[in-house]
C-alpha positions as CSV (number, residue, x, y, z in Angstrom):
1,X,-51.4,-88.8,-82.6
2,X,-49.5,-88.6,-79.6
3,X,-49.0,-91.5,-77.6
4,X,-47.9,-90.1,-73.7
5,X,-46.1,-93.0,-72.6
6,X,-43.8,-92.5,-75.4
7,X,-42.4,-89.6,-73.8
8,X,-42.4,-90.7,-70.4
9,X,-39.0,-90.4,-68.5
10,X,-37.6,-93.6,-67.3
11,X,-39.2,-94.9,-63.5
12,X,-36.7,-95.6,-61.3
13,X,-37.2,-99.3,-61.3
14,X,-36.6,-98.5,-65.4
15,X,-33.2,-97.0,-64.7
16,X,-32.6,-99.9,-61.7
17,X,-33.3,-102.8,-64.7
18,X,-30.5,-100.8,-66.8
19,X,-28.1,-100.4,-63.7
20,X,-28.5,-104.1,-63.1
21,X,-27.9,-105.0,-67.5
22,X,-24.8,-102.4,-67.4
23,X,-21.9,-104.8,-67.2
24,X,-23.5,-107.5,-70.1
25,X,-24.2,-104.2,-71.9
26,X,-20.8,-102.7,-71.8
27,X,-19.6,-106.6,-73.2
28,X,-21.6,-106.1,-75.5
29,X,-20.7,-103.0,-76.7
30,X,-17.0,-104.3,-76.3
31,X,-17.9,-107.4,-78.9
32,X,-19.4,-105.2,-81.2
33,X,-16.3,-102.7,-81.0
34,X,-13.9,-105.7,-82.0
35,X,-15.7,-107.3,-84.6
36,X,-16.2,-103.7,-86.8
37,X,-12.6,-103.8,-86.1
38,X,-11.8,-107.1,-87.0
39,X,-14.0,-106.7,-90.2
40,X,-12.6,-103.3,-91.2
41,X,-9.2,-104.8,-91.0
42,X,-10.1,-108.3,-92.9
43,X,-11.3,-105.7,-95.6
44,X,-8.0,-104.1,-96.0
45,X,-6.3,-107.2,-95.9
46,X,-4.8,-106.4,-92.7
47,X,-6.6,-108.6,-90.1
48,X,-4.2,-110.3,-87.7
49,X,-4.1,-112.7,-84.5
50,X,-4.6,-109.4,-81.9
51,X,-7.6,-108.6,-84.0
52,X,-9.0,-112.2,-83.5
53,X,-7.7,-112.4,-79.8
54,X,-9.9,-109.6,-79.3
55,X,-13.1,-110.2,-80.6
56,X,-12.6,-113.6,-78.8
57,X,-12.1,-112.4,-75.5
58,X,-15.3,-109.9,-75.4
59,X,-17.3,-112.9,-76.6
60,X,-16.3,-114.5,-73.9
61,X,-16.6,-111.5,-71.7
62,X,-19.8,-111.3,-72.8
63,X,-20.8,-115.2,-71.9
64,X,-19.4,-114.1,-68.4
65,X,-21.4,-111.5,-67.9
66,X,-24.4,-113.6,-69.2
67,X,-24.2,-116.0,-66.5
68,X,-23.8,-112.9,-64.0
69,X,-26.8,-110.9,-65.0
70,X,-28.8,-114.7,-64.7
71,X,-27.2,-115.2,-61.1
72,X,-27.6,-111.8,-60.0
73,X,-31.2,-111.8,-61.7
74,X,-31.8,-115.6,-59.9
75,X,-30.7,-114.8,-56.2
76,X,-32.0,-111.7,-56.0
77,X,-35.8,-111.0,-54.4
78,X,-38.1,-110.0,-56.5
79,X,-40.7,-108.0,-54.7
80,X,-43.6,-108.2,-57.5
81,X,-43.5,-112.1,-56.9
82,X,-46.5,-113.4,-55.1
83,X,-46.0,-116.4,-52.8
């Protein structure tokens, strides 16, 4: 069985939604970047402050960019909603 929609390539209000998530994504990606790092190195018995610092700061970038997507989401019009 082959389900159509599966396949389907992205609308452009699909690839809008992604433009919109691309910064909170990117922090994301970030977060997850420092914390393989950080755990890689705490398995060698290297981890150290920088290491730490890091993983720190993109959780924190990512809490930024939370609150951005939210905002941007919030203040935007949305033109599905009915009055």
């Amino acid at each position: 069985m082959s389900d159509p929609d599966f396949y389907a390539e992205p609308t452009a209000a699909d690839l809008a939604a992604i433009e919109i998530e691309e910064p909170l994504i990117s922090a994301e990606l970030e977060w997850l970047a420092a914390e393989i790092t950080l755990l890689d190195a705490a398995e060698r018995g290297r981890a150290n402050e920088l290491d730490t610092r890091r993983v720190r700061r993109a959780e924190q970038a990512v809490i930024r960019e939370t609150f951005a997507l939210v905002t941007r989401l919030t203040r935007s019009p949305n033109p599905r909603r009915v009055a």
